[in-house]
N, C-alpha and C positions, 0 to 999 in steps of 0.2 A: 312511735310509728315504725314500723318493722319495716327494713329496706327491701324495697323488690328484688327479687334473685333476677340475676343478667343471665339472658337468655345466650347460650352458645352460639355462634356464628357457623353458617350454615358449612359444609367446607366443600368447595368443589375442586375438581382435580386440575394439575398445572395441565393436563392434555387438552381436558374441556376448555377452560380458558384462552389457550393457544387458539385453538378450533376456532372458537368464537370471534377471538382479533383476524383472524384468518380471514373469516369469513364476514364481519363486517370490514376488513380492507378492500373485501374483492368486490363486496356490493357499491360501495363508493365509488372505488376503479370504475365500474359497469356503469353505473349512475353519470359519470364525467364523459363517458366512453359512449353512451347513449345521447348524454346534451351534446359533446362537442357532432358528432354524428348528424344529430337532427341539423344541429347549424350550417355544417357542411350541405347537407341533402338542401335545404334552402335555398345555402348559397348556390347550389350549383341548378337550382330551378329556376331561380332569380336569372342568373345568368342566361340559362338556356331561353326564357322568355327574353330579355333581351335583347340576346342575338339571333334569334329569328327576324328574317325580313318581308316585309310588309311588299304585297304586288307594286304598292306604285314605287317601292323600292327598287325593284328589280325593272320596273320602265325605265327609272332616271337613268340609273347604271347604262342598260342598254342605249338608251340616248346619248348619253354621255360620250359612251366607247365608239358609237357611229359617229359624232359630231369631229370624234379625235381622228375619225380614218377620215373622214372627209377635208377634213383640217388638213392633214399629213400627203393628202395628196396634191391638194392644192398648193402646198408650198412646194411639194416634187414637181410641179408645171410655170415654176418662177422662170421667167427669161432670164440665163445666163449671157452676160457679156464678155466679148471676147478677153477685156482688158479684166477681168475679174479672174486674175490666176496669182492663187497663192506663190509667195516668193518664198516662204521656209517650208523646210524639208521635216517640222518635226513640230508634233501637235498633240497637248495635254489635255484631255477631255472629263471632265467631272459631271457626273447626274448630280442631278437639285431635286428631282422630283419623285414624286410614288408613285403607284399602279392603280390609285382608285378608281379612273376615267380613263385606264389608257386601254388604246384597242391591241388587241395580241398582236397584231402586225407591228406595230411599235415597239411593245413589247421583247418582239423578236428579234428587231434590230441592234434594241439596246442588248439584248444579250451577245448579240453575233462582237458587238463591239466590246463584251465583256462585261459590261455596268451592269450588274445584276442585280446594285445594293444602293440605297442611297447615299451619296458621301460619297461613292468609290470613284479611283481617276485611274487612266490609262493612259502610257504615252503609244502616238499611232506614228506610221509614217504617210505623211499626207500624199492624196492622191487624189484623182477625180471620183473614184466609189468612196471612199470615205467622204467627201462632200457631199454626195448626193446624200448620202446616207444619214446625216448632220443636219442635212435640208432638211428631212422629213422630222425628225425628233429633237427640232432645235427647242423647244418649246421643256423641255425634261433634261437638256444640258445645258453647260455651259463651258466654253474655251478660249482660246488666244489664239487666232489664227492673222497674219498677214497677209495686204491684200496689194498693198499699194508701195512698199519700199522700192524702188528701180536703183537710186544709187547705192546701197547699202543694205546689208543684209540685217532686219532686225532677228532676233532670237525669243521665240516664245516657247514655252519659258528659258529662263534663263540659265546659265550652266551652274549658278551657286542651287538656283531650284530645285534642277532634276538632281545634283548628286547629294543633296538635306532629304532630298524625296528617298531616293534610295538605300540611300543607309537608317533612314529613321522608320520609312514604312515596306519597305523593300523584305521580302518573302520569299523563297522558292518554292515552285512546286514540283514534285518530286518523288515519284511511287505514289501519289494522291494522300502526299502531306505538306506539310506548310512548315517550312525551313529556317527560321532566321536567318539572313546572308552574315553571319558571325565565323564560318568556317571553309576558308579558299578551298579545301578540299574540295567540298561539293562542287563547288563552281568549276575546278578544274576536272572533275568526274565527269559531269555534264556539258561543259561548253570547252573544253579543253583540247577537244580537235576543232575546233574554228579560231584556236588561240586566243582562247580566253580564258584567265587562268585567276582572276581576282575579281574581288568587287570595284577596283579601278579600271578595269578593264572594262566591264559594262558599264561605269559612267560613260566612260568615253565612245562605248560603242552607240549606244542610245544619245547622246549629246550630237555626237555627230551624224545620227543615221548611216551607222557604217554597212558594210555587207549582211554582216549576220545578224543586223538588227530581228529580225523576224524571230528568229532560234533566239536569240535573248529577253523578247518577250514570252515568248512561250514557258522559257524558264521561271518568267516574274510572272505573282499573280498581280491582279489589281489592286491596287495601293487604297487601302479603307484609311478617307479623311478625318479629321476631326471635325466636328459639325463647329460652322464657326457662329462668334458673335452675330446675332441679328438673322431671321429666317430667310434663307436663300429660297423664298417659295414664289416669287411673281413669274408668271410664266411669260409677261410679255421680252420684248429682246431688250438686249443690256442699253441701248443707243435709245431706246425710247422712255428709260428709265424703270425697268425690269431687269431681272436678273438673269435672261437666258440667251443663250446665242453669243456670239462670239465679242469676246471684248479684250480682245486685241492683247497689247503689252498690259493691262491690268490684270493678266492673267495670273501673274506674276507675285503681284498681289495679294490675291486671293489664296494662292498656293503659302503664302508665308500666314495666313489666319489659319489655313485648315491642316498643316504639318507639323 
């Protein structure tokens, strides 16, 4: 049997070849390029239905926000007692709460007071508008105020608090940036004609509510907490077994879970 002659192999050239890987790489590409595509355009229709809301979504909301102004005012028409005047001079206020039911008037307060965020705390110096102001949106904060000490001055919080608070969360703000209090410089650039030249200097000035307390917040921004163990969410008051409204020297407390 005569062996079959082998047929030559066709021969194509290195360009075509190249061409060809070329061009099925790019089809593949294109093919990955078009699924992940589609999955995306999905995902973000999926999404966009959604988050569309439904009318009687837009009633609750509204309900909601009226129920919080009518709330808010009623606790602004609470009979104050003569004997109900705070004895400390210096008052740490933390939001618990978010915006989904709150009326912009509320809203507004808490920002006037700074809490823009949830978790964040402010030290004030207490006065009768900051009280009222606490009245209305007690329900979204929480703080240590005293009410009753005559012989004795208690401290809320306390002076190991506020200066753990300022060196660990403590910020300046400053040409509309956010500073680390790591370099006296600043501080003495900034607050250094009111004689204050360090970050022990504003402990002390904030600890005591000294003169320039005002000018030394303004330099601090709002101290953003750590969200502690267990959900600070009951809006009822701490004394009822809720987490809002004032709770006195356990403020204290609190401030060591969330720094």
């Amino acid at each position: 049997m005569a062996e079959e002659e082998t047929k030559p192999l066709g021969y194509i050239s290195e360009t075509v070849l190249k061409k060809r890987k070329s061009t099925e790489s790019h089809a593949l590409a294109r093919k990955a390029q078009l699924e992940l595509g589609n999955f995306e355009k999905n995902k973000r229709k999926k999404k966009e239905v959604h988050d569309i809301k439904r009318p009687e979504q837009f009633v609750k909301e509204f309900r909601d926000q009226e129920l919080d102004l009518i709330r808010m005012k009623q606790r602004a028409k609470r009979p104050k007692s003569a004997v109900m005047k705070p004895k400390s001079k210096l008052l740490f206020i933390v939001r618990i709460q978010g915006k989904n039911d709150m009326h912009p008037k509320t809203r507004k307060i808490l920002y006037n007071l700074r809490l823009r965020r949830m978790f964040s705390g402010v030290f004030v110096k207490v006065n009768e508008g900051i009280i009222q102001m606490l009245q209305k949106v007690e329900p979204y904060v929480t703080y240590g105020l005293d009410w009753f000490s005559a012989a004795f001055l208690w401290i809320y919080p306390n002076l190991r608090n506020v200066k753990e608070l300022i060196y660990k969360k403590g910020y300046a703000n400053t040409e509309k940036q956010r500073l680390p209090l790591t370099d006296n410089n600043v501080i003495e650039q900034e607050l250094g004609k009111h004689g204050i030249i360090c970050i022990e200097d504003i402990v002390h000035e904030i600890a005591n509510v000294g003169p320039h307390f005002k000018e030394v917040m303004n330099f601090l921004g709002p101290f953003q907490l750590n969200k502690p163990e267990g959900l600070l969410g009951k809006k009822q008051p701490f004394k009822d077994g809720g987490e809002a409204g004032n709770r006195e020297d356990q403020i204290n407390e609190l401030i060591d879970k969330m720094n």
